[in-house]
BABA-913983 format. One record per residue (C-alpha): residue in one letter; x negated, y negated, z. Coordinates in steps of 0.2 Angstrom, whole numbers, padded with zeros to 4 digits, always signed. Last residue first. Layout:
// residues N
AXYZ...
This chain:
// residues 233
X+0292-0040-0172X+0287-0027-0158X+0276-0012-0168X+0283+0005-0167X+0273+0022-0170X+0261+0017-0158X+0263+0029-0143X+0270+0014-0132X+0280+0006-0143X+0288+0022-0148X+0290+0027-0129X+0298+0006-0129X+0310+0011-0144X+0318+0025-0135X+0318+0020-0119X+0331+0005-0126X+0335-0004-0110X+0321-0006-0098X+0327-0013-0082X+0312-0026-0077X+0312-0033-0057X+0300-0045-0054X+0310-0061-0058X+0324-0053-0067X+0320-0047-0085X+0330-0037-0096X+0320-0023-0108X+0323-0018-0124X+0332-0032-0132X+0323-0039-0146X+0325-0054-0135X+0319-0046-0119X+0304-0037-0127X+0300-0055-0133X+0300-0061-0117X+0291-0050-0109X+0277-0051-0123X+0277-0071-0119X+0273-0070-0100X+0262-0055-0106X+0251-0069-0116X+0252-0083-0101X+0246-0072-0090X+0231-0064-0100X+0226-0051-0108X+0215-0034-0107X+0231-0023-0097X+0224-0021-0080X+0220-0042-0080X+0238-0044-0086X+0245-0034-0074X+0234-0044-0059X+0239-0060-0065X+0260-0055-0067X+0259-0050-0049X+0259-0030-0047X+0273-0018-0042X+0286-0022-0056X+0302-0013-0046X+0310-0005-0060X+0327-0001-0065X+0327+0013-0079X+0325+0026-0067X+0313+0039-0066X+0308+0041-0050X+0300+0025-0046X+0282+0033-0054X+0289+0037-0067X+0298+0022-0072X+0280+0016-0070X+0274+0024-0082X+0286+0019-0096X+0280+0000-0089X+0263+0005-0092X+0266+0011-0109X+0277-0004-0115X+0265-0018-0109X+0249-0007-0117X+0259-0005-0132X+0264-0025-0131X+0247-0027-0129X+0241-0018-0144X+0236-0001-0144X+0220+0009-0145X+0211+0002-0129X+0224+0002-0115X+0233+0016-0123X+0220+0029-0126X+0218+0024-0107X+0232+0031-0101X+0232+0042-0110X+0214+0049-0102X+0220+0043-0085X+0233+0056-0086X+0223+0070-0091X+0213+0067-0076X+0227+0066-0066X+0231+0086-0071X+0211+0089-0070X+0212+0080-0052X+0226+0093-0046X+0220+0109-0052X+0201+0102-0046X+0210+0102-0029X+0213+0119-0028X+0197+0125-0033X+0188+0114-0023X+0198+0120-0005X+0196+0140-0012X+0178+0135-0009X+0181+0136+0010X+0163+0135+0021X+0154+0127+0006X+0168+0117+0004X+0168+0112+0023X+0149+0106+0021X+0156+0096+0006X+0168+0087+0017X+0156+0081+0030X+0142+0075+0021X+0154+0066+0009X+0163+0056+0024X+0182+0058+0019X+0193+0046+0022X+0211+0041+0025X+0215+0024+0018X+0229+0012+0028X+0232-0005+0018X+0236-0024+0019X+0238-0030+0002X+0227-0031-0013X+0215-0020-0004X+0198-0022-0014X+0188-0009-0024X+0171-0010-0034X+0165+0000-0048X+0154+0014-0051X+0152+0021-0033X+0135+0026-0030X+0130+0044-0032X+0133+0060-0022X+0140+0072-0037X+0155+0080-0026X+0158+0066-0015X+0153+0050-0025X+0168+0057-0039X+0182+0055-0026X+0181+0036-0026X+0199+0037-0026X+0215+0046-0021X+0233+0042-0023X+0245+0047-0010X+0251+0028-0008X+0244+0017-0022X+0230+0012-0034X+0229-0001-0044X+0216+0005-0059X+0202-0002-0068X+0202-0022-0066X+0191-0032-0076X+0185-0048-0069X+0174-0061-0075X+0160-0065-0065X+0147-0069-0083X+0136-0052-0080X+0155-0043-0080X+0163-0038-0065X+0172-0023-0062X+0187-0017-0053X+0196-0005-0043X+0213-0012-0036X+0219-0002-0020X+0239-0004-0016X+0249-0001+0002X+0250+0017+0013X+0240+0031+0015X+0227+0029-0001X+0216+0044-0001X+0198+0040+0000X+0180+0045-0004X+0165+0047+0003X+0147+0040+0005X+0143+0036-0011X+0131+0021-0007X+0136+0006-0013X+0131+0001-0034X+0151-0005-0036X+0156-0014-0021X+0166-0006-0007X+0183-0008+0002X+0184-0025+0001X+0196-0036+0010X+0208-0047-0001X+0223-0040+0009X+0217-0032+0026X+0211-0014+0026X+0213+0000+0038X+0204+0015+0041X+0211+0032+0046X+0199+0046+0048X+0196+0063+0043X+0182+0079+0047X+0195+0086+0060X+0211+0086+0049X+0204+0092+0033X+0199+0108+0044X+0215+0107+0053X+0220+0108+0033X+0210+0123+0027X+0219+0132+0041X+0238+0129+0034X+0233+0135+0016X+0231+0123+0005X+0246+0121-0011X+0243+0103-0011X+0228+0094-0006X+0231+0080-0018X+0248+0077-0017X+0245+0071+0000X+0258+0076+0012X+0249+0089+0021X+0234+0075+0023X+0246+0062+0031X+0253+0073+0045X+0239+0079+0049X+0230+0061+0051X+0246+0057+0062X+0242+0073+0073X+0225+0069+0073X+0230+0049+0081X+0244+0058+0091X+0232+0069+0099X+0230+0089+0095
């Protein structure tokens, strides 16, 4: 095996999405995969592109975004390492329905359509395995957005940052991993309004803010928040 298929190996065993597959099926991953690389503010694909694949994020963040009729922005989903996307083109072959752009510079592995459903048909235990893992991340994007579009913004705020301490591991220090722009734009405001959320969540005392880090304080009040049955005064 060369370094750059070894690499590639290497990358797929340890993607989340492909877990629990037997050693063969991933040589098989292995063989039909390649690294690309992305600068920041280079874009992957635009929404209405040909579906020719799909990706699993290997290192940096993703934003997946939509553009309404007047230019204005809406962002789906930041992706990050381990995280796949565009993974509907390659089982239903149609256009991707949104556009993504590396909002740093970023390593993708990916998966030509062609390619991977011809190994499907060869091993349909891969499909099954993985729609274990998409139905488990599909039930997360489903709260997730309950919350974007059924709560306020400070909801929204409070439920992404609770997410977040997930991701990080589950402490109560967190790293924010988006500018203040780009977080507003994912949560349906604008800067200046989350600007004033933070700081009301800091005077009510549920969170302490330093620069970009955020230690959330009373867990408690910000899961109520963030399921709706607590309103920030």
């Amino acid at each position: 095996m060369s370094d750059a298929a070894g690499r590639i190996d290497a990358l797929i065993s340890s993607f989340p999405l492909f877990e629990g597959q037997a050693r063969e099926t991933l040589r098989d991953l292995t063989a039909i995969a390649e690294i690309k690389r992305f600068a920041r503010g280079q874009l992957l694909f635009l929404d209405g592109d040909p579906g020719n694949g799909f990706y699993v994020l290997a290192s940096g963040r993703v934003k997946i975004f939509k553009l309404s009729p007047d230019g204005k922005e809406q962002i789906l989903h930041v992706f990050g390492p381990g995280e796949p996307f565009g993974e509907a083109t390659a089982f239903e072959g149609i256009p991707f329905p949104a556009s993504a752009e590396a909002l740093q510079e970023s390593e993708a592995v990916f998966f030509h359509r062609d390619r991977f459903v011809a190994l499907i048909r060869k091993d349909p235990t891969l499909a099954l395995t993985m729609l274990a893992v998409l139905s488990r991340r599909l039930k997360k994007f489903t709260v997730m957005i309950e919350h974007l579009s059924l709560r306020d913004v400070p909801g929204r705020l409070a439920a992404y940052l609770l997410l977040l301490r997930e991701r990080q591991g589950g402490a109560n220090e967190l790293d924010l991993d988006l500018r203040k722009g780009l977080l507003a734009s994912l949560l349906g405001t604008i800067p200046e309004t989350l600007s004033r959320i933070l700081a009301r969540m800091s005077s009510h005392g549920l969170i302490h803010v330093d620069g970009s880090r955020i230690t959330i304080l009373d867990g408690d009040r910000m899961e109520a928040l963030a399921d709706g049955t607590e309103r920030l005064g």
